[in-house]
N, CA, C and O of each residue as an XYZ file, in Angstrom:
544
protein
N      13.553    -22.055    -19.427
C      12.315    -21.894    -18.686
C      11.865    -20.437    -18.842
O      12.749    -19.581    -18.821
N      10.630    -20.073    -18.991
C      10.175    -18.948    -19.218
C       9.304    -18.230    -17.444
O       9.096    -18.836    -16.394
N       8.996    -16.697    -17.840
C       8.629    -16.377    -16.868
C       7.663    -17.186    -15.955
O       7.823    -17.578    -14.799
N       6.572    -17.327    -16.844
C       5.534    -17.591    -16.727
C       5.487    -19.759    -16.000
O       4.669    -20.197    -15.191
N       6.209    -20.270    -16.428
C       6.535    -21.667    -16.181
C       7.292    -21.143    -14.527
O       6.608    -21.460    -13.554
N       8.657    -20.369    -14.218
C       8.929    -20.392    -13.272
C       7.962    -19.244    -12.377
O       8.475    -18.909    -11.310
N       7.003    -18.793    -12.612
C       5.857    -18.355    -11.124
C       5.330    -19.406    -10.880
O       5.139    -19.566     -9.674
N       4.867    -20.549    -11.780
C       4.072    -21.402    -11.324
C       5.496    -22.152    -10.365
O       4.845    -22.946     -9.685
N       6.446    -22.287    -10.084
C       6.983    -23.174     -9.407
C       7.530    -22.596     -7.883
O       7.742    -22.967     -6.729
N       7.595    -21.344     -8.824
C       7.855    -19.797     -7.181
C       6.032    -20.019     -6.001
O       5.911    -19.901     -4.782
N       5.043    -20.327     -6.982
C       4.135    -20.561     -6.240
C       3.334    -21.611     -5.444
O       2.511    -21.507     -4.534
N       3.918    -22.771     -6.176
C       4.150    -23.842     -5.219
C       4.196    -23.523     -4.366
O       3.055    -23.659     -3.923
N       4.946    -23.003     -3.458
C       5.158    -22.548     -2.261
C       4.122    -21.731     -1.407
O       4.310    -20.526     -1.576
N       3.078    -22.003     -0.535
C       2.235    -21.164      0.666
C       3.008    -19.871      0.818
O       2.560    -18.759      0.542
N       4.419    -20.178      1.364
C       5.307    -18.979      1.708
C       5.557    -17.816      0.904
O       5.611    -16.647      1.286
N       5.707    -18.294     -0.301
C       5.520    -16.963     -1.262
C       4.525    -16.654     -2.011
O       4.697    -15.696     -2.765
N       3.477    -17.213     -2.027
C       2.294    -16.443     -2.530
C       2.038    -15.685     -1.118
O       1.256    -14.753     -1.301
N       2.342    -15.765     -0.130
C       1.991    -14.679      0.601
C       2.596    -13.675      0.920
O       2.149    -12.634      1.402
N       3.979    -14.045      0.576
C       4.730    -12.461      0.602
C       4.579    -12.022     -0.874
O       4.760    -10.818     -1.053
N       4.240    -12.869     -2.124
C       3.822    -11.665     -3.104
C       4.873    -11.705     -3.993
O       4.960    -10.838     -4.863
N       5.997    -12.934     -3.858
C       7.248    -13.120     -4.491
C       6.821    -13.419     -6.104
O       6.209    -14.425     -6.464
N       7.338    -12.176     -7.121
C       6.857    -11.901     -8.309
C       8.316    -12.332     -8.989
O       9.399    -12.225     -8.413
N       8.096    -12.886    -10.445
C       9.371    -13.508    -10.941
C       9.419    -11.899    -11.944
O       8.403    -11.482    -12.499
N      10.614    -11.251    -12.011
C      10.805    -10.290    -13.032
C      11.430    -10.620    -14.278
O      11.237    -10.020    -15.336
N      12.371    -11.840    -14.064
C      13.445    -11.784    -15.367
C      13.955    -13.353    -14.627
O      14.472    -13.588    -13.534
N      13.603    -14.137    -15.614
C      14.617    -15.489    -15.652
C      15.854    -16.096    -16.836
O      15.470    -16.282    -17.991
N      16.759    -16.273    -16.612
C      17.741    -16.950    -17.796
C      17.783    -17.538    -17.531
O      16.991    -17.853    -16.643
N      19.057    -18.679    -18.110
C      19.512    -20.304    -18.313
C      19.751    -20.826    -16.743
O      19.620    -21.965    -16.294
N      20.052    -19.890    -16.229
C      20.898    -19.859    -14.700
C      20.691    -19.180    -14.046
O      21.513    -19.182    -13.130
N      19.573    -18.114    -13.907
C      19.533    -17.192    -13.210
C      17.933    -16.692    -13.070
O      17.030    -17.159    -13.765
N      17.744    -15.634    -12.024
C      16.629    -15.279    -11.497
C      16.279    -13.892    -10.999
O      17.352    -13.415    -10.627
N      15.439    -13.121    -10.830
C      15.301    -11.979    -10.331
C      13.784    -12.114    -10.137
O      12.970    -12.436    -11.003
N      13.485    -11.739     -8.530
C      12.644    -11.653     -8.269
C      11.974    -10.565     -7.537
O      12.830     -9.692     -7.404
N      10.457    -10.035     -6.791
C      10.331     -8.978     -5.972
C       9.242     -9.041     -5.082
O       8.182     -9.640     -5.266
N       9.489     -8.559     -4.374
C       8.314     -8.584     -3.262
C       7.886     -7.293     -2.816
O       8.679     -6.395     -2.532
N       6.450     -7.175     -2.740
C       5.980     -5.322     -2.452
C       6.273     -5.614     -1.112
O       6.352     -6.760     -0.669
N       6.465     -4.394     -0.344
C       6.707     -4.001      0.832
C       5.185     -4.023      1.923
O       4.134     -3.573      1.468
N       5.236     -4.483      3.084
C       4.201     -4.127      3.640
C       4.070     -4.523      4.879
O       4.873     -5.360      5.291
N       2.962     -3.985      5.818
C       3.500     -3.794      7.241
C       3.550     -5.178      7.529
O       4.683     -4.795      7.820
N       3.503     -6.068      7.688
C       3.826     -7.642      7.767
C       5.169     -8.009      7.863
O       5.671     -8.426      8.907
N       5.593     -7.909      7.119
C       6.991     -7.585      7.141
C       7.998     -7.040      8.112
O       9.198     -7.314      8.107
N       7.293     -6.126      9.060
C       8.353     -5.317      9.781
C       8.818     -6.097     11.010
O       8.025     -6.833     11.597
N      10.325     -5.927     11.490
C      10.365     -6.663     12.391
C      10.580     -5.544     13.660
O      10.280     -5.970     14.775
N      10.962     -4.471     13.591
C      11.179     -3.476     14.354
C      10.285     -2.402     14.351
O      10.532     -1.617     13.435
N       9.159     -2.031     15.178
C       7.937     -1.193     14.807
C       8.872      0.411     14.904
O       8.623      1.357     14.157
N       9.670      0.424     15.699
C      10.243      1.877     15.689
C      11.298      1.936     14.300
O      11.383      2.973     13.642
N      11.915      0.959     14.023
C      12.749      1.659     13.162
C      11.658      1.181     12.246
O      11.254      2.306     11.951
N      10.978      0.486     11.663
C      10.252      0.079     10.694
C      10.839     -0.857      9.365
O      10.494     -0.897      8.184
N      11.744     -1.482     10.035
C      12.834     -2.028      9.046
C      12.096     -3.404      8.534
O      11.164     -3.886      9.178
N      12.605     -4.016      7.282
C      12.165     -5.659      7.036
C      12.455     -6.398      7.975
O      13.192     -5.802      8.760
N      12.217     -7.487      8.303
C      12.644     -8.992      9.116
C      13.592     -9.312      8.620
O      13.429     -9.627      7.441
N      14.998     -9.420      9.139
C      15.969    -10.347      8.480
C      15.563    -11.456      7.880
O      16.125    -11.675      6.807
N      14.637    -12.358      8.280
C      14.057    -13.511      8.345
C      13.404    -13.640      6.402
O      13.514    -14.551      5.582
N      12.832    -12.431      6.330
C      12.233    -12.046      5.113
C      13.644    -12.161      4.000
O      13.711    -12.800      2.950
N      14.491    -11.470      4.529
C      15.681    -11.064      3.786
C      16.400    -12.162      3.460
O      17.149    -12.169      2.483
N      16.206    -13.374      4.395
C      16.905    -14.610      4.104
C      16.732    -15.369      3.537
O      17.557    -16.069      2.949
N      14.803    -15.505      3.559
C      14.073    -15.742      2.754
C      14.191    -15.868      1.530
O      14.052    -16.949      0.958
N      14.596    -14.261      0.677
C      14.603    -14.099     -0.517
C      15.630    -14.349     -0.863
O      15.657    -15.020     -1.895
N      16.943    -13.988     -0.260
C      17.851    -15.094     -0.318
C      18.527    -16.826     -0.746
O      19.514    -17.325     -1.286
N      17.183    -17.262     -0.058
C      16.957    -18.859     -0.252
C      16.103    -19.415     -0.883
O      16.020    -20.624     -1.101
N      15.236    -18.384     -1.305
C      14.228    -18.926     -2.722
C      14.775    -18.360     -4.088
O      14.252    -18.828     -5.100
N      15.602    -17.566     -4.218
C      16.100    -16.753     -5.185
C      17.214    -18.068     -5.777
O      17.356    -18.704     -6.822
N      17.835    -18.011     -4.473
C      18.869    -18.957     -5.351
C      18.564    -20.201     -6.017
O      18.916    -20.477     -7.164
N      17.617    -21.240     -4.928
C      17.178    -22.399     -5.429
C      16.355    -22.307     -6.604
O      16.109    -23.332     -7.240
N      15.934    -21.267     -6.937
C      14.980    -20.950     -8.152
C      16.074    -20.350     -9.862
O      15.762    -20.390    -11.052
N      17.245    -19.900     -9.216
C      17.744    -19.882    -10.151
C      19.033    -21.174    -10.116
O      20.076    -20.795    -10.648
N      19.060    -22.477     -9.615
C      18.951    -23.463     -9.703
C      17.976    -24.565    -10.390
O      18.353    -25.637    -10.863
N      16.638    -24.075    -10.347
C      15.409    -24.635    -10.485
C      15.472    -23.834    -12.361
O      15.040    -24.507    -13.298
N      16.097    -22.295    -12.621
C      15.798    -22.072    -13.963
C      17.096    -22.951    -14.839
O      17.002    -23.061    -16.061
N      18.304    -23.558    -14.078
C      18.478    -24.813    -14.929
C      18.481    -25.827    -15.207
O      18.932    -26.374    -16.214
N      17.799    -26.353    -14.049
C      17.022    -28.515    -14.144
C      15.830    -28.239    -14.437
O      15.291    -29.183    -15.014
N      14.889    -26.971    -14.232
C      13.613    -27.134    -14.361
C      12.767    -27.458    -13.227
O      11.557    -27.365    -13.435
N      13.071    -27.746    -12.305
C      12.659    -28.349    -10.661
C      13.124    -27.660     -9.477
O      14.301    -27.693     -9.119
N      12.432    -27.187     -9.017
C      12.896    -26.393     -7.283
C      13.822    -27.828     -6.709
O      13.565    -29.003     -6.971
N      14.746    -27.394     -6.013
C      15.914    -28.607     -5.277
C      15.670    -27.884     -3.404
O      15.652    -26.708     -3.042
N      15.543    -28.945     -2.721
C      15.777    -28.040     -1.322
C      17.167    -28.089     -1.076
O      18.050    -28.671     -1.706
N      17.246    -27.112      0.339
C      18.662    -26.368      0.246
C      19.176    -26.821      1.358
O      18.557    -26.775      2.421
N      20.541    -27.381      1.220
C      21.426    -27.948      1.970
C      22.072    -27.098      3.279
O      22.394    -27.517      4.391
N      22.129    -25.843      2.751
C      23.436    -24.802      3.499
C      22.765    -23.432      2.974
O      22.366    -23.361      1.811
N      22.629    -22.126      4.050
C      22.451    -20.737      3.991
C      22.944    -20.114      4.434
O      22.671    -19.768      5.583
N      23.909    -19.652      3.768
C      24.807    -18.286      4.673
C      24.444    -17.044      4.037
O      24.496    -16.872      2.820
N      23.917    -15.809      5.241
C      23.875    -14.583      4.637
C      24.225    -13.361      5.090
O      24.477    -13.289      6.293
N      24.298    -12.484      4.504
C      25.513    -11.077      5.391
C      24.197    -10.271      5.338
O      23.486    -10.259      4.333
N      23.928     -9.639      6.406
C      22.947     -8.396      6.362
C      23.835     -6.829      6.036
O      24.726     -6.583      6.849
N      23.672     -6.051      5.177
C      24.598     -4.951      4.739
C      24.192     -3.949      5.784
O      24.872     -3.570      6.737
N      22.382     -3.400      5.291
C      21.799     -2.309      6.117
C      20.443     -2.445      6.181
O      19.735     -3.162      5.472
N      20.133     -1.745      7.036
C      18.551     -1.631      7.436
C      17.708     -1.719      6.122
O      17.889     -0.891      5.229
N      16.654     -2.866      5.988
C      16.176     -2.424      4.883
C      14.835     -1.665      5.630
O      14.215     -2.152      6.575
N      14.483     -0.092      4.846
C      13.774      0.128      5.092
C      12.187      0.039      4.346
O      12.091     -0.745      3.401
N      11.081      0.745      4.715
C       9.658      0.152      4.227
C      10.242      0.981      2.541
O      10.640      2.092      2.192
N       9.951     -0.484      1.833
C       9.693     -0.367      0.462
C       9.989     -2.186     -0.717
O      10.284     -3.376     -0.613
N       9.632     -1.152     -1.675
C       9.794     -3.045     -1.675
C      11.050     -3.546     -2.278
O      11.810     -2.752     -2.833
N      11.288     -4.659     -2.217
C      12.606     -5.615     -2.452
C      12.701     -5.972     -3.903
O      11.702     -5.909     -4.619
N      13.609     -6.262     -4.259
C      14.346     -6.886     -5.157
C      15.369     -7.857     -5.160
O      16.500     -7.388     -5.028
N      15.292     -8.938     -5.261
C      16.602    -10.265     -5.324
C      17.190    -10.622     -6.855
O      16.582    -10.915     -7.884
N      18.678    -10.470     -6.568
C      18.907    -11.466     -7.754
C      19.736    -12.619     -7.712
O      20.569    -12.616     -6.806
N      19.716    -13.611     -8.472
C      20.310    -14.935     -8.192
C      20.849    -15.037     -9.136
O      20.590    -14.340    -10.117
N      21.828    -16.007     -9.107
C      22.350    -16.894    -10.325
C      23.526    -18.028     -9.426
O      24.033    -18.034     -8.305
N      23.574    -18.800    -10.491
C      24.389    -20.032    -10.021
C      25.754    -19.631     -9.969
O      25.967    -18.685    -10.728
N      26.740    -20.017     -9.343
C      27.978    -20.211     -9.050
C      28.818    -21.352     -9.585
O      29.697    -21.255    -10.441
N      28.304    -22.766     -8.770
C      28.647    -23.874     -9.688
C      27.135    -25.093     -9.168
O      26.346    -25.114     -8.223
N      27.327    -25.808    -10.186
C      26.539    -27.241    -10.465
C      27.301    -28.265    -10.436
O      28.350    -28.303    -11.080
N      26.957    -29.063     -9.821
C      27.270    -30.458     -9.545
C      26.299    -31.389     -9.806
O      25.091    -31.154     -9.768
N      27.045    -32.936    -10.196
C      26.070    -34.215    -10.259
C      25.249    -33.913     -8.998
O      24.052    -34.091     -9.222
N      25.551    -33.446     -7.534
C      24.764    -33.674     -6.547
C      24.258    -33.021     -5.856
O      23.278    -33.232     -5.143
N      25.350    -31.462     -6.091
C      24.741    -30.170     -5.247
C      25.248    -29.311     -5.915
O      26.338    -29.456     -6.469
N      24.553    -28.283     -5.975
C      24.605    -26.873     -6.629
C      24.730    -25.456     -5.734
O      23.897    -25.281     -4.845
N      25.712    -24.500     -5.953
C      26.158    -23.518     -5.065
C      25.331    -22.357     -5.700
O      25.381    -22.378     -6.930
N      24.373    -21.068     -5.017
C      24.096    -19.916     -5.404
C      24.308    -18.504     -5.156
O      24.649    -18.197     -4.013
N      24.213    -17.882     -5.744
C      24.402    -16.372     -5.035
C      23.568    -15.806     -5.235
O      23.029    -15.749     -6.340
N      23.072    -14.998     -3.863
C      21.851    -13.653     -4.595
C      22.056    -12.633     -3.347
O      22.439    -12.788     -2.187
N      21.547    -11.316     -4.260
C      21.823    -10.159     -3.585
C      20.262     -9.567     -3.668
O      19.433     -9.585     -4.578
N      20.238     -9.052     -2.351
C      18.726     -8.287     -2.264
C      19.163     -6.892     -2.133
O      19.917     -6.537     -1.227
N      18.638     -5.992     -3.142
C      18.172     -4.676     -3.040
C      17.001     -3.814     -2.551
O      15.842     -4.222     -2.481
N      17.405     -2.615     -2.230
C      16.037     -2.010     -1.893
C      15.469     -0.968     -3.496
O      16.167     -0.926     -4.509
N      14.635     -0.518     -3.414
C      14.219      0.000     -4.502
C      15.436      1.088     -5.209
O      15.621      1.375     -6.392
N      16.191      1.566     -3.907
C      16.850      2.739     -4.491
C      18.056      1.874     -5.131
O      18.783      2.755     -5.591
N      18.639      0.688     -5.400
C      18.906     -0.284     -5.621
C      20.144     -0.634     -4.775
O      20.895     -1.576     -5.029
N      20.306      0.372     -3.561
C      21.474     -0.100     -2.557
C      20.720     -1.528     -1.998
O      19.588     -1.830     -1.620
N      21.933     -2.174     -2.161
C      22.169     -4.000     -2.006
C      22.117     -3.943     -0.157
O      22.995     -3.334      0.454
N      20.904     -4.705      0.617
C      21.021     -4.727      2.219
C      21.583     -5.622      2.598
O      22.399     -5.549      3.516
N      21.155     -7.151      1.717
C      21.733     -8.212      2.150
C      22.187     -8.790      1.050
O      21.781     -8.334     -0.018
N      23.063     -9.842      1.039
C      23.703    -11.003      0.251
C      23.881    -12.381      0.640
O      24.109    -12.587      1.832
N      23.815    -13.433     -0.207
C      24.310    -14.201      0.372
C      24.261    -15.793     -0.320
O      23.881    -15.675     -1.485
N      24.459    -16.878     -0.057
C      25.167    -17.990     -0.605
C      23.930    -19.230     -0.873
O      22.804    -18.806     -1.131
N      24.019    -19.873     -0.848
C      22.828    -21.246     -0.795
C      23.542    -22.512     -1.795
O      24.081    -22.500     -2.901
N      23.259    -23.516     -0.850
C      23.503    -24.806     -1.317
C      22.828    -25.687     -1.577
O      22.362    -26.147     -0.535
N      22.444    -26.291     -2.570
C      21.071    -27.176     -2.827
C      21.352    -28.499     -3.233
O      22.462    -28.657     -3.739
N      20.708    -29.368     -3.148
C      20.691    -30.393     -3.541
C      20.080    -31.184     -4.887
O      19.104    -31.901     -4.664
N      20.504    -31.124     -6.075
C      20.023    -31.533     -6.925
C      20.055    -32.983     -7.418
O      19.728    -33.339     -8.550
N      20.588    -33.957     -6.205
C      20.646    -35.630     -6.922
C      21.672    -36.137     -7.052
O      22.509    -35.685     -7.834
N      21.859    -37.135     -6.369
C      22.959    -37.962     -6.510
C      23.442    -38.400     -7.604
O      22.801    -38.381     -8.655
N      24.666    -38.862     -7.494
C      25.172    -38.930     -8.971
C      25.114    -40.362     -9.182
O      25.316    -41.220     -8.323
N      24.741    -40.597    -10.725
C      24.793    -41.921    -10.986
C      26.070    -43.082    -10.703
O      27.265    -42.795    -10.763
N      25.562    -44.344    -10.407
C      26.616    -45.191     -9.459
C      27.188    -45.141    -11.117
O      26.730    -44.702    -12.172
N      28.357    -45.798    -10.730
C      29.276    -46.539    -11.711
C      29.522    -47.854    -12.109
O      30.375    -48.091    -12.965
């Protein structure tokens, strides 16, 4: 799948054409994506930090998308676990994904979000569903 094939499927989504979720680099299995920074985003007006919520976000579209760069199809996601590292502060993000393992029925991911300076804030896991397996 090429860049250009996976924005159109990153944009499917209402949710990320409005945060601005840009595809940078896709492989066989994998994904990197980014989002500009902006006051929308903030969940803490004094510290001025991202929304976890945002962070989990990229998290859970990152992975299913680098799921999606090897069937070709966004899968929704079964299971999200994610570790917050540190404050992300105002600037913009970076995620990267790639698969872990594939299954006839569900598929495991990993992705790590950076901030520009490329210290990693959050990480974390995703489980998707790609289809039952054929009966026997």
């Amino acid at each position: 799948m090429n860049m250009t094939e996976m924005q159109a499927i990153v944009d499917r989504s209402p949710l990320n054409r409005w945060l601005g979720m840009t595809v940078q680099a896709v492989g066989d299995d994998s994904v990197s994506l980014t989002v500009k920074w902006r006051e929308e985003l903030v969940s803490s007006p004094e510290r001025r930090s991202t929304h976890g919520g945002i962070l989990a976000t990229l998290i859970d579209g990152a992975g299913d998308y680098a799921v999606a760069a090897s069937l070709g199809r966004a899968v929704p996601t079964l299971d999200l676990h994610v570790d917050y590292h540190r404050v992300a502060a105002p600037g913009d993000l970076r995620v990267d994904a790639g698969i872990v393992h594939i299954g006839g029925t569900v598929a495991t991911a990993a992705a790590r979000v950076y901030d520009m300076s490329g210290r990693m804030v959050a990480s974390g896991r995703g489980l998707y569903f790609v289809g039952a397996k054929p009966a026997n």
